[in-house]
C-alpha positions as CSV (number, residue, x, y, z in Angstrom):
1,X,-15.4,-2.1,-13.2
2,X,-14.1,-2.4,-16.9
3,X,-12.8,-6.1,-17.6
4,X,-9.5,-7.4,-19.0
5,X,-8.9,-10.3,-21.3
6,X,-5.6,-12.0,-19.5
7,X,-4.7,-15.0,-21.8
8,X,-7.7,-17.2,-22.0
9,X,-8.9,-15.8,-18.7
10,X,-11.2,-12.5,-18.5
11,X,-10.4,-10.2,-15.4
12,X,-11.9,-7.4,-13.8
13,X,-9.9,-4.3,-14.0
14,X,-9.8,-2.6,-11.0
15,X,-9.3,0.7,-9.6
16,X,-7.9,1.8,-6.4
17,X,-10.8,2.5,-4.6
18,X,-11.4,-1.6,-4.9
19,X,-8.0,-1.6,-2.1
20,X,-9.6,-1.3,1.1
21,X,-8.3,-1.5,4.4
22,X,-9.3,-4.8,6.8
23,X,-9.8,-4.5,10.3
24,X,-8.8,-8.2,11.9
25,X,-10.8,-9.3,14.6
26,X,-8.4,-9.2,18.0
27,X,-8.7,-11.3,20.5
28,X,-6.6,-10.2,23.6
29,X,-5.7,-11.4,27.3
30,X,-4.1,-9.2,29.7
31,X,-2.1,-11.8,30.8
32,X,-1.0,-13.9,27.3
33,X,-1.2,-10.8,25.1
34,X,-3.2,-10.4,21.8
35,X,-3.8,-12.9,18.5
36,X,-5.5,-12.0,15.4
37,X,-6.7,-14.2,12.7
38,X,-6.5,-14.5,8.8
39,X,-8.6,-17.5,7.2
40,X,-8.5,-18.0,3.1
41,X,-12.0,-17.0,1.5
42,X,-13.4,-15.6,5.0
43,X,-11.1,-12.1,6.6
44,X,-9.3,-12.1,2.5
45,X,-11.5,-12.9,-0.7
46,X,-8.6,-15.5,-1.7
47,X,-7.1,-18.7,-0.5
48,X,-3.3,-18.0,0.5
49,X,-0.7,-19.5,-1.6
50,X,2.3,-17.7,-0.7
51,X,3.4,-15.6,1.8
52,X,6.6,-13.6,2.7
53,X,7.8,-10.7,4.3
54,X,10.1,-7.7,4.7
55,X,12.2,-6.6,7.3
56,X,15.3,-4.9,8.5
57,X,14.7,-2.3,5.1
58,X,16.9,0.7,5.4
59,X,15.4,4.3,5.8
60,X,14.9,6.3,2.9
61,X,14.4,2.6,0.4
62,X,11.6,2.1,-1.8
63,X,10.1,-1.7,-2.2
64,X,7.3,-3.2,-4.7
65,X,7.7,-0.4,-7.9
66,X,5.5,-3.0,-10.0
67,X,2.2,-4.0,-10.3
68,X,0.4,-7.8,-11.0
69,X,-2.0,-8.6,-13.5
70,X,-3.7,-11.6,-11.6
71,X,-2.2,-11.8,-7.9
72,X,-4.0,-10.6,-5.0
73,X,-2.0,-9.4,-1.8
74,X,-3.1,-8.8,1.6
75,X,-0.5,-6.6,3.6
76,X,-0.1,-6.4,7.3
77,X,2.4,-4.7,9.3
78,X,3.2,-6.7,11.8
79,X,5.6,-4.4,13.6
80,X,6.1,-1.1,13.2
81,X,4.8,1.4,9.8
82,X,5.4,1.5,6.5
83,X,3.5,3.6,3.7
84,X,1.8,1.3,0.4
85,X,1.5,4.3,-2.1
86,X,-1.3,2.3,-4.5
87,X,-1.9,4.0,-8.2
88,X,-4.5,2.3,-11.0
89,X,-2.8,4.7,-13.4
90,X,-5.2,7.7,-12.9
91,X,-5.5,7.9,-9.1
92,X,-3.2,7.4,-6.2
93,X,-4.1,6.7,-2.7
94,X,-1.6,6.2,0.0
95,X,-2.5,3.6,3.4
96,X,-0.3,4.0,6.1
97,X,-0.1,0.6,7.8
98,X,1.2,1.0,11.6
99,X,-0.9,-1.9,13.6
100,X,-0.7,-5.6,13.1
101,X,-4.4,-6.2,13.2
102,X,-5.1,-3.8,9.8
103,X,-4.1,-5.1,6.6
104,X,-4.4,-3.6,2.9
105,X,-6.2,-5.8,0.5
106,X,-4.5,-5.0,-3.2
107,X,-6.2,-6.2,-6.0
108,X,-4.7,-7.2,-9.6
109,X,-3.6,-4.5,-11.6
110,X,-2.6,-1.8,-9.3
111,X,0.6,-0.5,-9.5
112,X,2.3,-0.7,-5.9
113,X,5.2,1.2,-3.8
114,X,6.2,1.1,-0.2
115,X,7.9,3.4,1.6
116,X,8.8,5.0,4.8
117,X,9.4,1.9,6.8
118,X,10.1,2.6,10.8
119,X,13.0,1.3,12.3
120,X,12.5,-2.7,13.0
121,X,9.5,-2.8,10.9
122,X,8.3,-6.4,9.3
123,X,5.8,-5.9,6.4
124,X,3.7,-9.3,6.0
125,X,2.6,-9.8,2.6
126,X,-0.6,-12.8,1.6
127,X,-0.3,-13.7,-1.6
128,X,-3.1,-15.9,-4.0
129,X,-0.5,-17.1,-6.1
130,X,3.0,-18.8,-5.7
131,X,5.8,-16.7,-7.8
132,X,5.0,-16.3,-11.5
133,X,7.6,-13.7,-12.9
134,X,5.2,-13.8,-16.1
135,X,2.2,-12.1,-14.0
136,X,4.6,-8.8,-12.7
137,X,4.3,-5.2,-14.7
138,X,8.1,-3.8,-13.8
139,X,7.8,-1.3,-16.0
140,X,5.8,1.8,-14.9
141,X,5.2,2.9,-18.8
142,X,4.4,-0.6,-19.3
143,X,1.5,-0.8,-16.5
144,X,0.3,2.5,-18.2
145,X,-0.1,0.5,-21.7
146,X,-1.6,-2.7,-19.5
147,X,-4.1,0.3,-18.3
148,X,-5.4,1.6,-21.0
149,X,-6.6,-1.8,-22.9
């Protein structure tokens, strides 16, 4: 991994093949269905500051088209599918997330879309920071620039 100087603060820069996939541990009862568990620092590598989620997105829309330069996000969907196309500016890799016990770990600096969400789908999204306009890329030239220092 190549590092980044972000303000004061020096980063790795990461690569797509950093985003992996997380299996959650399910714990289930025939009778009272199934629970499975996210704990800060132990299932993710951050502590959760934010979280949010997606639903009732209408076929054929795109969501995310950005990247972050520090925020960490762990993706889960919780009902139904949805595509996360993930691209560090050379490589793209696409996760198709369709059970609610696997969830996408994306680290800083990956550019991010989502797509082909299934009717009555809810995308989960674990964030390691609260909302800082100042840490999105919008730009997809822009991320390219961010790449390549």
């Amino acid at each position: 991994m190549m590092n980044l100087l972000l303000g004061d603060h020096k980063m790795d820069k990461f690569n797509v093949y950093d985003c992996s996939l997380i299996e959650l541990n399910k714990h289930h009862s025939k009778r009272k269905g199934s629970i499975s568990v996210v704990e800060n620092d132990e299932t993710i590598p951050f502590d959760v500051k934010r979280i949010y989620y997606l639903y009732d997105v209408p076929g054929g829309v795109e969501r995310g088209g950005h990247a972050h330069k520090a925020l960490y996000q762990f993706i889960v969907a919780l009902s139904g599918s949805f595509t996360v196309v993930l691209d560090d500016g050379y490589v793209k890799r696409s996760f198709l997330l369709n059970r609610p016990y696997v969830g996408l770990l994306v680290k800083p600096g990956i550019w991010r879309v989502l797509n082909d969400f299934s009717s009555g789908s809810v995308c989960l999204v674990l964030a390691s920071e609260k909302y800082d306009e100042a840490d999105y890329i919008r730009s997809y030239s822009e991320f390219i620039q961010y790449r390549k220092q």
